[in-house]
C-alpha distance (Angstrom), angle and dihedral (degrees) to the residues before:
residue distance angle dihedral
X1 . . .
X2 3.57 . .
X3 3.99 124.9 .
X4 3.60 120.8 -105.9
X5 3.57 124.9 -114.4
X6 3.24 105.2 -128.1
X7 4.10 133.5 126.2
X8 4.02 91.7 -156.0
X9 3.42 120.8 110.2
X10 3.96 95.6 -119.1
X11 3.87 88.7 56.2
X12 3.82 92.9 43.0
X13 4.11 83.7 53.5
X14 3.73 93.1 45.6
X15 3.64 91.3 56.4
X16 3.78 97.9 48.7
X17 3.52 90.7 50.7
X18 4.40 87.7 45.6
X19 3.73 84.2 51.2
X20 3.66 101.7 43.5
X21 3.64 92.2 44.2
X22 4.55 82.9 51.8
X23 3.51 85.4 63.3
X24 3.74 110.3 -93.1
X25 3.32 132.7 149.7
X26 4.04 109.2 -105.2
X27 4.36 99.5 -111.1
X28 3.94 85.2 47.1
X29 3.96 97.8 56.4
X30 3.86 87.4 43.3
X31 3.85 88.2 58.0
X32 3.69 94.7 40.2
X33 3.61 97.9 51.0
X34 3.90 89.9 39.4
X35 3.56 89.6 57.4
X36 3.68 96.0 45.4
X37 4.07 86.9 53.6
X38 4.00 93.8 45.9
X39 4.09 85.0 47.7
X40 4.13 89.6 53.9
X41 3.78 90.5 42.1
X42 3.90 89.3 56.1
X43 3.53 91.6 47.2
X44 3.81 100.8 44.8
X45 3.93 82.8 57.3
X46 4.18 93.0 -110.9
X47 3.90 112.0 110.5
X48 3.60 93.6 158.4
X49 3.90 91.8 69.8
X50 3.97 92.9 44.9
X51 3.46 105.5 107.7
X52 4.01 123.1 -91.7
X53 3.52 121.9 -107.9
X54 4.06 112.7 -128.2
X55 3.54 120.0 -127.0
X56 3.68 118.2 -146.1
């Protein structure tokens, strides 16, 4: 099933858990689904509610 593109929080969670439940290891379906939701903010013309990046 594909992942939603979505930047909400409830589609961000939905695709963890899609990703997790693929096979992936848990810090990898965080990124992917974080970049799928920074990709769909971008694109819906919001980059302010893409979310932030951590810095270490």
């Amino acid at each position: 099933m594909p992942l939603k593109k979505g930047y909400s929080r409830k589609s961000i969670g939905k695709n963890i858990a899609m990703e997790e439940k693929a096979g992936r290891p848990r810090k990898q379906a965080v990124a992917i689904a974080l970049n799928v939701a920074r990709k769909a903010a971008e694109k819906a013309g919001k980059p302010s509610k893409a979310p932030k990046r951590k810095r270490k």
